[in-house]
C-alpha positions as CSV (number, residue, x, y, z in Angstrom):
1,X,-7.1,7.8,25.3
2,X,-3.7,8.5,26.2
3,X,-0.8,9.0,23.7
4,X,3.0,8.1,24.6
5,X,5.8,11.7,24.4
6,X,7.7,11.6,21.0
7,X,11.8,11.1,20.8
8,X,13.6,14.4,21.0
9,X,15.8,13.5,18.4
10,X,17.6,17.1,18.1
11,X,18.1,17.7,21.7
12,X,21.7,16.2,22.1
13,X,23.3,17.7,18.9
14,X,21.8,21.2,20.0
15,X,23.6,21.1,23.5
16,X,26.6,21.8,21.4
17,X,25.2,25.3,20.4
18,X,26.0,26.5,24.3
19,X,24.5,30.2,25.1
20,X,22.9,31.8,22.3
21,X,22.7,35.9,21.9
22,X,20.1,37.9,23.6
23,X,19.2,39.3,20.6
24,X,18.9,36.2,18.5
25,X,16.8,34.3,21.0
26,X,14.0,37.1,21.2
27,X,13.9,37.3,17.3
28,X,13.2,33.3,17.5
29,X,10.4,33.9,20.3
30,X,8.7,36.4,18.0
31,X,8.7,34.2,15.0
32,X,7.7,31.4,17.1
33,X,4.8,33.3,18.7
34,X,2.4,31.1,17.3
35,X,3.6,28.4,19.7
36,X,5.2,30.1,23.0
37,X,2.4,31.1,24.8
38,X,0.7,28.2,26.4
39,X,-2.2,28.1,27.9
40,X,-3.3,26.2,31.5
41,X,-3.4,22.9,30.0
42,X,-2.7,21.8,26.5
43,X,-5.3,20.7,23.5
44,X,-5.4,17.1,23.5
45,X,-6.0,15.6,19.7
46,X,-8.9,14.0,21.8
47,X,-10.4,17.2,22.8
48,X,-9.7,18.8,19.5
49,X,-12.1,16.3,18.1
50,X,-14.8,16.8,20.5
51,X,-14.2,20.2,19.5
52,X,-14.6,19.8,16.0
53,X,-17.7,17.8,16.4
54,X,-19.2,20.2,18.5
55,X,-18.8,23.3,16.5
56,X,-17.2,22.8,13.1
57,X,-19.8,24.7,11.1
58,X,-19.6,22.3,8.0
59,X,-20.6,19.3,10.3
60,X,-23.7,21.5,11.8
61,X,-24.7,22.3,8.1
62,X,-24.4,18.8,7.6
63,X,-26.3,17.6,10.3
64,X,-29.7,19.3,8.9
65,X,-29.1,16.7,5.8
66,X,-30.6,13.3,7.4
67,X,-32.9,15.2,9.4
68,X,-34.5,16.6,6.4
69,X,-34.8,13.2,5.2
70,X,-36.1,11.9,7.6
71,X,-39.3,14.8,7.5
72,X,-39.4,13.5,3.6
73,X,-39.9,10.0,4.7
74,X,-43.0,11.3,7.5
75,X,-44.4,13.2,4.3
76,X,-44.2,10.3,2.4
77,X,-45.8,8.1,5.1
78,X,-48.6,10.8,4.9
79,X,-49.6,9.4,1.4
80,X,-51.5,7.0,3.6
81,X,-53.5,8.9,5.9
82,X,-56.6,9.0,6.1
83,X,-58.5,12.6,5.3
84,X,-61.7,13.7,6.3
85,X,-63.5,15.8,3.7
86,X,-66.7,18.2,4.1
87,X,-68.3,19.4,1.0
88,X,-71.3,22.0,0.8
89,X,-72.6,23.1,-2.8
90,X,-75.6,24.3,-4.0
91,X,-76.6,25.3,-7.4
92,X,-79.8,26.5,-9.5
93,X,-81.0,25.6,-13.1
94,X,-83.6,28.0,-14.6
95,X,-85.9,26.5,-17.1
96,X,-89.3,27.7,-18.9
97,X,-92.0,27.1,-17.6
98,X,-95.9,25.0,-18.4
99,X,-97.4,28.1,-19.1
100,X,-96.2,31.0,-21.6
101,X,-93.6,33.4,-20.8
102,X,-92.9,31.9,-16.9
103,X,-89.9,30.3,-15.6
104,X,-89.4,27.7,-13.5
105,X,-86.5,26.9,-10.9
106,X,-84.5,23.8,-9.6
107,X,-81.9,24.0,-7.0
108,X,-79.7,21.5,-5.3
109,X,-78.5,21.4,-2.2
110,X,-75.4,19.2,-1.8
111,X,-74.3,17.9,1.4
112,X,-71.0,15.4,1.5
113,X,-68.8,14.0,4.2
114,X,-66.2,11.4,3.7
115,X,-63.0,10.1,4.9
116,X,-61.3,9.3,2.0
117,X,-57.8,7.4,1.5
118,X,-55.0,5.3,0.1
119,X,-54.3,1.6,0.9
120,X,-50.7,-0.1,0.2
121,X,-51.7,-1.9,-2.6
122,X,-53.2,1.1,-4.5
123,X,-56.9,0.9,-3.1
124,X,-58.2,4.1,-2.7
125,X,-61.5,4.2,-0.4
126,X,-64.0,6.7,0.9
127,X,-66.3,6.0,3.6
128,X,-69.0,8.5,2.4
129,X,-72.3,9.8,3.5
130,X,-74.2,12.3,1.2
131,X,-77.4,14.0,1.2
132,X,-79.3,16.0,-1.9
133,X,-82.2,18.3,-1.3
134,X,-83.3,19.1,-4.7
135,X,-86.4,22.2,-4.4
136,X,-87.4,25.1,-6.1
137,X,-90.4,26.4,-8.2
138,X,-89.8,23.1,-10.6
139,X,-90.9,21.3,-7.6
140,X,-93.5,22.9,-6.2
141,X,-91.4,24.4,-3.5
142,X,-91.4,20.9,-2.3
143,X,-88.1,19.2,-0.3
144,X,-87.0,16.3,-2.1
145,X,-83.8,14.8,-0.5
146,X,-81.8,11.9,-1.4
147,X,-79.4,10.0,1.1
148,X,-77.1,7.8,1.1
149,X,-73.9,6.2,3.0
150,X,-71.4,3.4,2.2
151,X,-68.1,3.0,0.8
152,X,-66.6,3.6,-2.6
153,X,-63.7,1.8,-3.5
154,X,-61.4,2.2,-6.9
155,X,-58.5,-0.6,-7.5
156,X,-56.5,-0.3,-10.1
157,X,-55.5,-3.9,-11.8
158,X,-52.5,-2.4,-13.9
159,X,-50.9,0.8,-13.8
160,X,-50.6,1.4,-10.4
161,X,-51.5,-1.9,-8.2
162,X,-49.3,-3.4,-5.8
163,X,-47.3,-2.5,-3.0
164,X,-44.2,-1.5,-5.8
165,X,-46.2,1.2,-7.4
166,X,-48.1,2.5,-4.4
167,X,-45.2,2.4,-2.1
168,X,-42.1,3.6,-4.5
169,X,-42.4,7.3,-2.7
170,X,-42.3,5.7,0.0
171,X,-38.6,3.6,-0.7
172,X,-37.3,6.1,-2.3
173,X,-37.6,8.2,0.4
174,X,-36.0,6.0,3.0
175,X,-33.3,5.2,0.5
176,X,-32.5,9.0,0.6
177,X,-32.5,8.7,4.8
178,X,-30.0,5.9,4.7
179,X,-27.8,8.0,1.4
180,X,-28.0,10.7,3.9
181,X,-27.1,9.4,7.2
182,X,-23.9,7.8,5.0
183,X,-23.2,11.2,3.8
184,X,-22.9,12.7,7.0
185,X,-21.3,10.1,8.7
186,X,-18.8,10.1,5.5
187,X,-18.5,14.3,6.6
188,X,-18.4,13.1,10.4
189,X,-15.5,10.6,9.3
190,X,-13.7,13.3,6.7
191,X,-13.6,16.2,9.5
192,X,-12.4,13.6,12.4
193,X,-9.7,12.4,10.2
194,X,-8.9,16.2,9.0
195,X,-8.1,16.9,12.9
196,X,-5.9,14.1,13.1
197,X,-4.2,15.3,10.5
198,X,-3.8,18.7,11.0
199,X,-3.0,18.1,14.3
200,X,-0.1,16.2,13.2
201,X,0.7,18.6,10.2
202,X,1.2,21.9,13.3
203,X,3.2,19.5,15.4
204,X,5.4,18.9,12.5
205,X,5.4,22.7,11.3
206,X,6.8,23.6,14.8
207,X,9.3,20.7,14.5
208,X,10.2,22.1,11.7
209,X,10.3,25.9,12.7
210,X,12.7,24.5,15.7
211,X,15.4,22.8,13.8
212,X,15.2,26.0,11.4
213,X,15.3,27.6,14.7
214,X,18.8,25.4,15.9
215,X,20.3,25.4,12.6
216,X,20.1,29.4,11.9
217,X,22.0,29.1,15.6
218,X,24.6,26.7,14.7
219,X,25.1,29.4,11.9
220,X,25.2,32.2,14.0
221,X,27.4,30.2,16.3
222,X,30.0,29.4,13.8
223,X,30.3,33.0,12.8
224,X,30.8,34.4,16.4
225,X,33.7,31.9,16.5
226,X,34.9,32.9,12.7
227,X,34.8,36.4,14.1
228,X,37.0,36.0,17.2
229,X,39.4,34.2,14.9
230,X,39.6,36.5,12.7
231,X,40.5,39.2,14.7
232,X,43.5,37.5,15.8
233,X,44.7,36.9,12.8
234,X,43.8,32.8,12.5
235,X,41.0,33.3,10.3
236,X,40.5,34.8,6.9
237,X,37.6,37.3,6.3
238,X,36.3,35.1,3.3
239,X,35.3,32.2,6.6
240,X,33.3,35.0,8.3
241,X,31.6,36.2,5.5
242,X,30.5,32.2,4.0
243,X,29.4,31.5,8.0
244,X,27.1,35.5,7.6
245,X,25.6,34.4,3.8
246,X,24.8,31.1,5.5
247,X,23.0,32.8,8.9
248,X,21.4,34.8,5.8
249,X,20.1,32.0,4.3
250,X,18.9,30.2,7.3
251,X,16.5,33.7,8.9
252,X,14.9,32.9,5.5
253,X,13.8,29.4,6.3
254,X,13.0,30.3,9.6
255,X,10.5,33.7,8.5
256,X,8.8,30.7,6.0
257,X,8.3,28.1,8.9
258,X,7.0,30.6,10.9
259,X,4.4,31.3,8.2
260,X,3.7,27.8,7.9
261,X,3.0,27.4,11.6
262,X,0.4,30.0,11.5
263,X,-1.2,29.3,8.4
264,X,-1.2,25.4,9.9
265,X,-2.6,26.6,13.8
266,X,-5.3,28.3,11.6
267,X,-6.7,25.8,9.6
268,X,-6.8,23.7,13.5
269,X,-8.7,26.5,14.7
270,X,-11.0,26.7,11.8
271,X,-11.6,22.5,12.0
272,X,-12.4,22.8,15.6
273,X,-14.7,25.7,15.4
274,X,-13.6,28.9,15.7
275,X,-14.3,31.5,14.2
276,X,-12.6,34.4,14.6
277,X,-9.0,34.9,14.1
278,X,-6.7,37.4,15.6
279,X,-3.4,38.7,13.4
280,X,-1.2,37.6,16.6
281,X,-3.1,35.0,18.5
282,X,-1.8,32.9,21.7
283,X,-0.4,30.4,19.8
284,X,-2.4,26.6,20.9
285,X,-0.3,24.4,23.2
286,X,-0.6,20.5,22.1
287,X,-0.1,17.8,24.1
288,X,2.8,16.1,21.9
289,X,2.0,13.0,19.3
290,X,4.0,9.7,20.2
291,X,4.7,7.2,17.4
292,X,1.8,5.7,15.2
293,X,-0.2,2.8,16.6
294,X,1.1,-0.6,15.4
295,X,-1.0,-2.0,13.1
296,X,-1.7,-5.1,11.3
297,X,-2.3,-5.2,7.7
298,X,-4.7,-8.2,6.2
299,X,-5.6,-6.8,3.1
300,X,-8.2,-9.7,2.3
301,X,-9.8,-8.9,5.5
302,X,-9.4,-5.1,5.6
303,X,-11.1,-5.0,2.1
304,X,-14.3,-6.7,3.5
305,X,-13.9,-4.0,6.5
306,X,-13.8,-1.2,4.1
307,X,-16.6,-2.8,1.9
308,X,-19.0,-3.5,5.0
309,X,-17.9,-0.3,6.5
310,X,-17.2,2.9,4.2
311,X,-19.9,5.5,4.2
312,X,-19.8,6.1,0.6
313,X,-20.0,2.6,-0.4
314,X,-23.0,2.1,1.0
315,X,-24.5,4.8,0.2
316,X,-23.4,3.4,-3.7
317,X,-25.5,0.2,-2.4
318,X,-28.3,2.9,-1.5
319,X,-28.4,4.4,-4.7
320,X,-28.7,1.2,-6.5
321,X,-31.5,0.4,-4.8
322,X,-33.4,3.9,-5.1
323,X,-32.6,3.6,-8.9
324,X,-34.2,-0.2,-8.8
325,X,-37.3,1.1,-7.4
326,X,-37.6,4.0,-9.7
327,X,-36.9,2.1,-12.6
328,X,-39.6,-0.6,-11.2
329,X,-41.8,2.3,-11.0
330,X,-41.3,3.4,-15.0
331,X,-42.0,0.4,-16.1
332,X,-45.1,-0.3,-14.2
333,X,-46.4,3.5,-15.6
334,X,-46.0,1.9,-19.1
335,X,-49.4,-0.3,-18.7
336,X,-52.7,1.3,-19.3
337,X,-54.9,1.9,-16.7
338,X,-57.8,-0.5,-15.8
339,X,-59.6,0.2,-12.6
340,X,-62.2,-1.8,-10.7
341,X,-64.7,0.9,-8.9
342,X,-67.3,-0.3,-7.3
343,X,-69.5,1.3,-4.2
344,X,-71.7,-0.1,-1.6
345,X,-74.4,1.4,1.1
346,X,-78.0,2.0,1.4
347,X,-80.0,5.5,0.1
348,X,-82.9,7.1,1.5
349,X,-85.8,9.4,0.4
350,X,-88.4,11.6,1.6
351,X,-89.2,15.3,2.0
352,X,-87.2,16.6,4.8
353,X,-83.4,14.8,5.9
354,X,-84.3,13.5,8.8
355,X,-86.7,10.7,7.5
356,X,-84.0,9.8,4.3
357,X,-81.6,9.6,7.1
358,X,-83.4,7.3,9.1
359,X,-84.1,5.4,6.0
360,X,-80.3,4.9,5.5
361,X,-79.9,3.9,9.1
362,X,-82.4,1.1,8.9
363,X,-80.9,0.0,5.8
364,X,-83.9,0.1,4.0
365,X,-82.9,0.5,0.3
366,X,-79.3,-1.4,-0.4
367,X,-77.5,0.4,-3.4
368,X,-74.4,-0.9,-4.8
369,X,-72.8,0.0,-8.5
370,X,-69.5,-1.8,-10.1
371,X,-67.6,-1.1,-13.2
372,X,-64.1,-0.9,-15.1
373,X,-62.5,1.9,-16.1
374,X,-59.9,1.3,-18.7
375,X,-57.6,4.6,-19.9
376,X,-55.1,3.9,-23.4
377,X,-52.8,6.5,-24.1
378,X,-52.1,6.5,-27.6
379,X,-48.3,6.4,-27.9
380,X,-47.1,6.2,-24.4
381,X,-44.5,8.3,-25.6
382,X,-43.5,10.1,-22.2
383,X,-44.1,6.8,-20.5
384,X,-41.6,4.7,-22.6
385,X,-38.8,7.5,-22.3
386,X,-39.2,7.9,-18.7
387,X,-39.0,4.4,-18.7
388,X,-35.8,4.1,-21.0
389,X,-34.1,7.1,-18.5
390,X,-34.7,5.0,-15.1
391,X,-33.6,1.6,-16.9
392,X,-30.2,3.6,-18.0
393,X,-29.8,5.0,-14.4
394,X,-29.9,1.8,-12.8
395,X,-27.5,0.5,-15.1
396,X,-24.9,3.3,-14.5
397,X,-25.5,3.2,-10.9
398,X,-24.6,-0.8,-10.8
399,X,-21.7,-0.1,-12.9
400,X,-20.6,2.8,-10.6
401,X,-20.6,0.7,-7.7
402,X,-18.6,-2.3,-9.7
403,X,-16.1,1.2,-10.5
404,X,-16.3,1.8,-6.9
405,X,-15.4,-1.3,-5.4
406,X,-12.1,-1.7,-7.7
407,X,-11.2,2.1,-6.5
408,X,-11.7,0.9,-2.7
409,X,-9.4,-2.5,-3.5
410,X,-7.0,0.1,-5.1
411,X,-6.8,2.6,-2.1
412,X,-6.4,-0.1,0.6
413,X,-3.6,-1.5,-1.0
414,X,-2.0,1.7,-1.3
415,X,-2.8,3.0,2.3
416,X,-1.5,-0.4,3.5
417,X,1.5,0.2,1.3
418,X,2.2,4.1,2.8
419,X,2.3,2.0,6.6
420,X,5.0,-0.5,5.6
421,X,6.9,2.7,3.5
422,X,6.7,5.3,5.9
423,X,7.9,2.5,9.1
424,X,11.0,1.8,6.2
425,X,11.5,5.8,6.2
426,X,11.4,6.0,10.3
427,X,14.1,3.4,10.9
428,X,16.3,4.9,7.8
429,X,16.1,8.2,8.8
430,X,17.0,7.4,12.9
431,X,20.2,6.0,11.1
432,X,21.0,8.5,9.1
433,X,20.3,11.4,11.8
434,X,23.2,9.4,14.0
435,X,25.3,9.3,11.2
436,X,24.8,12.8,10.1
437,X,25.2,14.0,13.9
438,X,28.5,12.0,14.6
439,X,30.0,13.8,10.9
440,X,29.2,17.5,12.6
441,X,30.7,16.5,15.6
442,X,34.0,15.2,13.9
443,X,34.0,18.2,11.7
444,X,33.5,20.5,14.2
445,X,36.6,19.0,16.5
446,X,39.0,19.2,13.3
447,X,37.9,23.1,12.4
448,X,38.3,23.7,15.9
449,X,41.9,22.0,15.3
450,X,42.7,23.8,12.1
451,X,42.2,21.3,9.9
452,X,38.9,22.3,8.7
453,X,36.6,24.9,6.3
454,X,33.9,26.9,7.6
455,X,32.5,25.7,4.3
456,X,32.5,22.0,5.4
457,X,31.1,22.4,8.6
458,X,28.0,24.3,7.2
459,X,27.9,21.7,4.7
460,X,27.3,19.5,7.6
461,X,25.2,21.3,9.6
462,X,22.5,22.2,6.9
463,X,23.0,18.2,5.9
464,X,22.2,17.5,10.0
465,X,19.1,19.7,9.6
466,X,18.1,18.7,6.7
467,X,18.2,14.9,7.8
468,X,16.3,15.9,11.1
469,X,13.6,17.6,9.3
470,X,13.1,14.0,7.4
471,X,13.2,12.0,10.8
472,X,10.3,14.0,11.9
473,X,8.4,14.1,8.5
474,X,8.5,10.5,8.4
475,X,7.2,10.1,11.6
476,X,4.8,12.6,10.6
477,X,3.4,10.6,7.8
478,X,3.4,7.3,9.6
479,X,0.8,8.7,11.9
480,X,-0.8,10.2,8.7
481,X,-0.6,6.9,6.7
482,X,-3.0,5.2,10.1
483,X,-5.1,8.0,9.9
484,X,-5.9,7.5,5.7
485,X,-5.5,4.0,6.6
486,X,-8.4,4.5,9.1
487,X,-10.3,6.5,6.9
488,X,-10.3,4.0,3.7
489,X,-11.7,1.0,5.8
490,X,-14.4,3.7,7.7
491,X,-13.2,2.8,10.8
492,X,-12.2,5.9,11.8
493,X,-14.5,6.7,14.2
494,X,-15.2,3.4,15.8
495,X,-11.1,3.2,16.4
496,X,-12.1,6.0,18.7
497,X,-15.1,5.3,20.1
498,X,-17.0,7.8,18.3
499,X,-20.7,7.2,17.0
500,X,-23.1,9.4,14.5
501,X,-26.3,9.9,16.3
């Protein structure tokens, strides 16, 4: 990307100032430290972004955001898998026994190993195989153990069936990855467009510190002039004392656009990562800004961009749909619960495991059970208020985004509207810096010719300056208005070939 050198527009008038004093020059080059000192090559607004994108802490705090919810949607893809499940109990029941005053003794062996899980739809399975060896006293010391494997399956007919219920965790976690990924590419979008921004907002600060700079001269000029004529006799001292309160005046403004600067470079520095800052740094050399890119305003067209486009639009869209799902969710929780169960396989006896194994294997005995389970609540109290909440979020969120699109109609009109003002302000300000330059010189000539007051030309010179620093503010904002121009249609980043991985 390259960018085109801005106009100079104070450079002829401040040919007129001719050789300034020693002393006065290295008081400007301290104030201006922030800016003297260049380094080997200057900082590109180009590689100020890559900058900022590579270290700006907030964008590396914001990047953990879609990662973590992208780990939320592998958990909830885990509802699904597959478990395998080994159980080992054993118990004992004590009893009395045939004859007086004895006891007698049954213990169970439990042996289970399943793999047990969760289908879309709500089935929930478990391909099981169990075993039972049931001795003791009670028994004659006897084994006695029971096999069996097959499958168990429960499906639930109401609360809970479908893929809706079973796979609303599921949604709702992606729908949080895509809110994320807008969010961060929203951050990604706010931080490029901050750069820009600032970038511009320095390189006007040091415009500004350099016509303080020029017109504190013109000052100190005119009283070195007011001085010579006074001594001869051609000048009263009330001229060299205006032209001294003025110089006065003007090492004021230029101690505040020196603060300005700084304060400005700063907040650069902290966008494109650092993080330490010295109390006199080298001040950052930029390459300079050339006028704002045309550009052509179709708001019909640009509000579809900014609709199809802005991060936190869709990520409105997102929530709508998270809300939907939830409140599809609530609603199904409302019905009672009535469950088909059911189990199939084949069961095996005998007095050691190997033979009811081997029974199983051959599929000797079939065994097979089916049932309903139906569970009421009484009130369904917290059911119907949960369900009452997630209808009244939805709603809110489908308003929101109706309040959000009349906002984004609203703030394209007006960032188109800041383009067409701020080009008005460039062209009436280029006129009226001629105008205001060609009134100094002619004022200048006649005090030079007697026929002027000190008074009038300061008048003209802080009116020069003053008209100056509005030539370069409003080319200022005109690159500012693309840049929120940009930034309300989301198109900031591809404009410069930028992508969010």
């Amino acid at each position: 990307m390259s960018f085109s050198r801005p106009l100079r527009a104070l450079r002829p008038w401040s040919l007129v100032l001719g050789a300034w004093s020693f002393r006065r020059t290295l008081l400007a080059a301290a104030l201006l430290a922030v800016g003297t000192a260049a380094p080997a090559a200057p900082l590109t607004l180009d590689d100020a972004i890559r900058l900022a994108l590579q270290k700006n802490q907030a964008l590396k705090v914001s990047a953990f955001t879609p990662q973590i919810a992208r780990a939320n949607v592998l958990a909830a893809y885990g509802a699904f898998d597959p478990s395998l499940n080994l159980t080992r109990t054993r118990s004992e029941t004590t009893g009395p026994g045939v004859a007086a005053f004895t006891t007698r003794t049954a213990i169970t062996d439990d042996y289970r190993l399943s793999l047990d899980g969760l289908a879309p739809w709500g089935l929930t399975y478990s391909l099981r195989g169990t075993s039972e060896n049931v001795h003791g006293s009670a028994y004659a010391f006897s084994a006695n153990y029971s096999s069996f494997g097959g499958i168990f399956l429960t499906q639930p007919l109401l609360r809970g069936f479908g893929f809706g219920s079973t796979l609303a965790g599921l949604r709702i976690a992606k729908a949080d990855r895509g809110i994320s990924d807008q969010q961060h590419r929203q951050n990604v979008i706010d931080t490029v467009t901050g750069v820009v921004l600032t970038y511009n907002a320095l390189q006007l600060a040091r415009e500004n510190f350099r016509i303080a700079t020029l017109s504190r001269d013109l000052a100190a000029q005119l009283v070195d002039q007011n001085e010579k004529r006074n001594r001869i006799g051609s000048l009263s001292d009330a001229d060299v004392v205006q032209a001294r309160a003025r110089v006065a005046t003007r090492e004021e403004s230029l101690v505040i656009a020196a603060r300005t600067t700084r304060d400005v470079e700063n907040q650069l520095r902290q966008l494109i990562g650092e993080s330490t800052f010295a109390i006199n740094p080298t001040g950052l050399e930029l390459e300079p800004l050339g006028p704002a890119a045309p550009v052509t305003v179709d708001l019909a067209a640009d509000l579809k961009t900014a609709l199809d486009q802005r991060p936190d639009y869709q990520s409105a869209r997102l929530g709508v749909t998270r809300r939907r799902v939830s409140s599809s969710l609530a609603q199904n929780q409302l019905m009672p619960r009535l469950d088909l169960v059911g189990s199939y396989g084949y069961s095996g006896t005998g007095y050691n495991f190997s033979a009811s194994r081997e029974q199983v294997l051959d599929r000797d005995y079939r065994a097979y059970s089916a049932g309903l389970v139906v569970s009421i609540p009484l009130t369904f109290t917290e059911g119907r208020g949960r369900a009452r909440a997630a209808k009244l979020s939805l709603r809110q969120s489908e308003a929101d985004l109706v309040r959000l699109e009349s906002d984004i109609a609203i703030d394209v009109a007006a960032a188109a509207g800041q383009i067409q003002t701020t080009r008005d302000r460039v062209a009436a300000t280029r006129t009226a810096f001629e105008l205001a330059k060609q009134a100094l010189d002619s004022e200048e000539k006649r005090f030079k010719a007697g026929t002027s007051r000190t008074l009038d030309v300061l008048q003209l010179q802080e009116q020069l300056a003053a008209v100056e620093s509005s030539q370069v503010r409003a080319l200022a904002d005109e690159r500012r208005a693309v840049a929120n121009y940009e930034r309300e249609l989301g198109i900031t980043l591809a404009r410069r070939g930028l992508k969010v991985e």
